[in-house]
N, C-alpha and C positions, 0 to 999 in steps of 0.2 A: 532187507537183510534176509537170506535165506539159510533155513537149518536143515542138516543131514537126516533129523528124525521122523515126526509123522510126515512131514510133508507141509508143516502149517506154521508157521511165523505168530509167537503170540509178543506182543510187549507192554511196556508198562510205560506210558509218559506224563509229564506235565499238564492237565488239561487249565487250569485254573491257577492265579497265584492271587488272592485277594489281603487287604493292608500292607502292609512292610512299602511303607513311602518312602522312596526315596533310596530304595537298595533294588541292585538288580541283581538277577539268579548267575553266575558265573562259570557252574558246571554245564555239561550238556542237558538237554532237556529229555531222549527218550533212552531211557534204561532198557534193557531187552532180557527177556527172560523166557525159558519153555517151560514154563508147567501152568500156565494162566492158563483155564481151561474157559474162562466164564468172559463176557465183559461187565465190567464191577469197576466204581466209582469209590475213594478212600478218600475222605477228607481228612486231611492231618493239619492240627493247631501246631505251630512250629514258633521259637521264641529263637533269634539271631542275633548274637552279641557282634560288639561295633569291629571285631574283628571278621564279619561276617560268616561264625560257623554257628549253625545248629544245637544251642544248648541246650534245648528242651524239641521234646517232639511227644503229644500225644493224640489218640481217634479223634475225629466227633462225628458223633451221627447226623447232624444237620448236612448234610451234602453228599453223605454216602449211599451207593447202594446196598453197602454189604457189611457185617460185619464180624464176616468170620476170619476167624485168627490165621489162616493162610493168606490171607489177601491185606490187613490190618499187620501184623508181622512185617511185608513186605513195604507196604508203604511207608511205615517206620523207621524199616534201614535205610530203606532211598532218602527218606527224607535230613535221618543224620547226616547223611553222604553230601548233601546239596553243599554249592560252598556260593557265598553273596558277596558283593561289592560292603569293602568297609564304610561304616557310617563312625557317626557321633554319640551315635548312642544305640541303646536297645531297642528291638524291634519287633515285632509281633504280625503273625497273620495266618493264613488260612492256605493250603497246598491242598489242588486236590490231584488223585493221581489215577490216571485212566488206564485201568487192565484188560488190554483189548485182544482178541484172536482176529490177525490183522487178514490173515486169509489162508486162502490155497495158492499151491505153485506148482 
């Protein structure tokens, strides 16, 4: 994906999705965004009821690299945004999301 501004494609994607057995991610996987300046790692605890949306989302620092509130912020909404395959039940696990400066063009 190329942008009109510096020159440089930064984005945000899925790197990791750990527990939630048995449900699969439904949205697309790389969100794209210009203001990621760094590459930084967000681990988000994410809780998805059997309707498969996001009803809890919050950090944890086991898996991240960062955790300042611009990059923590973001991972947060993407994470609300994600939408999963219905289950039977509640589900729980671990998204991490990779803030990458993907290059030059």
């Amino acid at each position: 994906m190329r942008f009109a501004n510096a020159g440089h494609s930064h984005g945000i994607s899925v790197d990791t999705i750990k527990g939630l057995d048995g449900v699969r991610m439904l949205t697309a996987q790389k969100f794209f965004d210009t203001s990621s300046k760094e590459n930084e790692k967000v681990a988000v605890c994410i809780t998805v009821d059997s309707t498969g949306n996001v009803i809890k989302a919050s950090y944890q620092s086991q898996g991240s690299t960062t955790s300042r509130d611009e990059y923590v912020k973001k991972a947060l909404e993407r994470a609300y945004r994600m939408k999963f395959s219905p289950t039977n039940s509640v589900s729980k696990g671990t998204v991490i999301f990779n803030f990458r400066i993907l290059g030059n063009f």
